[in-house]
N, C-alpha and C positions, 0 to 999 in steps of 0.2 A: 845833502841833508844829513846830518845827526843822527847818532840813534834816538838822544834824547829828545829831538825836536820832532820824529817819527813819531817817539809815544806821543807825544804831545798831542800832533796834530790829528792819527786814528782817534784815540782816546776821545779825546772832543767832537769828531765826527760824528763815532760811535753813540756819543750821550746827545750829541745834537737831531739821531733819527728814531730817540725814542716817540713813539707819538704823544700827543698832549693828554688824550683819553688813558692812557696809560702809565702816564706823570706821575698824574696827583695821585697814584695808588700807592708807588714805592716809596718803603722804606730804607731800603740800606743799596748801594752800588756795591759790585762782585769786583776785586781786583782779584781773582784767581791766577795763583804764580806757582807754574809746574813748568818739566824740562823736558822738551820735546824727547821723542824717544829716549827717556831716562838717561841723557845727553847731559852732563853740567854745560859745555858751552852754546849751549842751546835754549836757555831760558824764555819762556813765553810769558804772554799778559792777557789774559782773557777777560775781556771786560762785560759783567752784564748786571743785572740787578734781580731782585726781585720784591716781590706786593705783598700787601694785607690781606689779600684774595686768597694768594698761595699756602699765606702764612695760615689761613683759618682751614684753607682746605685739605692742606696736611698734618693736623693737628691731630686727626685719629693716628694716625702710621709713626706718631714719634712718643715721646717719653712725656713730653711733658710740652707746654706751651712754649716754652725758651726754647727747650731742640727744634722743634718745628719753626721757629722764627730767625734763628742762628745759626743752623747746620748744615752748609751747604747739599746735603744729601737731600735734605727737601725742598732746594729752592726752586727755582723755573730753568735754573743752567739753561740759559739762554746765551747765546752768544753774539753779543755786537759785532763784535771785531777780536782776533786773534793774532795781537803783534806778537812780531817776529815768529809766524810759523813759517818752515820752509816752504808749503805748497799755499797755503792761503795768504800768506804776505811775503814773498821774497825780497823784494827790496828792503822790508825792514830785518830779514833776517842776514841779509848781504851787509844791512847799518850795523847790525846788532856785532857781527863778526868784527866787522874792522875796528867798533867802540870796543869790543875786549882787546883784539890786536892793541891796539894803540893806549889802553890802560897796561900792555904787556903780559897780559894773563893768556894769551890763547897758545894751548898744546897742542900739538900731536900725540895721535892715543901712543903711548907706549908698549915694545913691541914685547918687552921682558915684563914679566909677572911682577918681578921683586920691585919694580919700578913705578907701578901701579902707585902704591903709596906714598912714595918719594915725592911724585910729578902731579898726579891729578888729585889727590886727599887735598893738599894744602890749596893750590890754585881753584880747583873746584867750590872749597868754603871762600876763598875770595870774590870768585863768579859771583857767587850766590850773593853776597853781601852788597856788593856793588849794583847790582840788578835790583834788590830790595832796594837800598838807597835811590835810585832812581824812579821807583813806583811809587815809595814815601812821598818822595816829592812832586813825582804828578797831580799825586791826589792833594798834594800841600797847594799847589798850584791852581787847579781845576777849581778847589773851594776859594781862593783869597782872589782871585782873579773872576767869579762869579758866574762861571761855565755850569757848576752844578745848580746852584740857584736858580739859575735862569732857564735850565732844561728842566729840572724837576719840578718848580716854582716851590720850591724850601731847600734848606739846606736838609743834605741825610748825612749819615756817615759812610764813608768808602773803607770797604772791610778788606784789607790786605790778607790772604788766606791762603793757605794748600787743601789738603785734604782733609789733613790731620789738625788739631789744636791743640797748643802749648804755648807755657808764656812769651815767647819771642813772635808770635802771630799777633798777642794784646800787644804789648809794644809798639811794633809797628803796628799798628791800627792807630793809637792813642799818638801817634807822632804824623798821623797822615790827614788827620781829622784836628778841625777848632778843637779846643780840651772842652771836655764834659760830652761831646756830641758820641760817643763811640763806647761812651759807659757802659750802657745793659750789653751789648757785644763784649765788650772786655771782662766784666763781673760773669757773664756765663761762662767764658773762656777758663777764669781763674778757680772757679765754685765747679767745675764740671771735671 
């Protein structure tokens, strides 16, 4: 198996065990993308979502009604599935390795200092781009292919995200989502 056919297949798992009663609540699916132990060749995908429930219930604790609905610090962080962690998915973290091998990106840490920036600065923004390109397109996939449709019963948008927001989070968003579906997420992104 792929790594790319890995995400595919969790990823869909994951949205296929949300339960029905807790469907029709959500608004938006969490594609949270962080690197396991501050690892570049380690990249994860944490899939989860959150509601209108969460959204109204944390609305005291934030700034304003858009923090509270867009900022993953108040969502449910919930966690479906967590591809490619080393202890909760290994096999996809065994896919994840050989799919960087095999793109030619995968180092050895370097044992020299001055080397640090030569080897892993450049290769590591590679990691990263590649990994996004591949979440882009899950969620390009999960919506045209009617996976999220049919779990959520509506289409939402899938919010490609880190911790942090900046315009490369809107982007990929707006490239992973039908266009117009991921708007109020992108306008808070840019206006915040």
């Amino acid at each position: 198996m792929t790594f790319l056919n890995h995400l595919r297949t969790l990823a869909t798992r994951a949205l296929n065990s949300i339960p029905a009663a807790e469907a029709e609540d959500i608004y938006a699916i969490s594609f949270f993308i962080d690197n396991e132990s501050d690892d570049p060749r380690q990249p994860t995908l944490t899939v989860g979502y959150n509601t209108e429930t969460q959204s109204r219930r944390t609305v005291v604790d934030a700034s304003d009604e858009a923090e509270a609905r867009w900022n993953y610090a108040f969502w449910l962080q919930n966690e479906l599935t967590v591809i490619g962690d080393l202890t909760r998915d290994p096999d996809g973290a065994a896919a994840r390795h050989q799919w960087i091998s095999e793109l030619g990106l995968w180092y050895d840490e370097p044992t020299r200092p001055e080397d640090w920036m030569t080897t892993v600065g450049p290769t590591a923004a590679l990691i990263e781009v590649k990994f996004n390109q591949a979440c882009v397109q899950l969620a390009r996939d999960l919506h045209e292919d009617g996976v999220i449709k049919s779990t959520i019963g509506k289409s939402v948008p899938v919010i490609l995200h880190e911790l942090e927001y900046y315009e490369g989070i809107a982007r990929r968003t707006e490239a992973a989502n039908p266009q117009g579906l991921a708007d109020n997420f992108t306008g808070w992104v840019r206006t915040g």
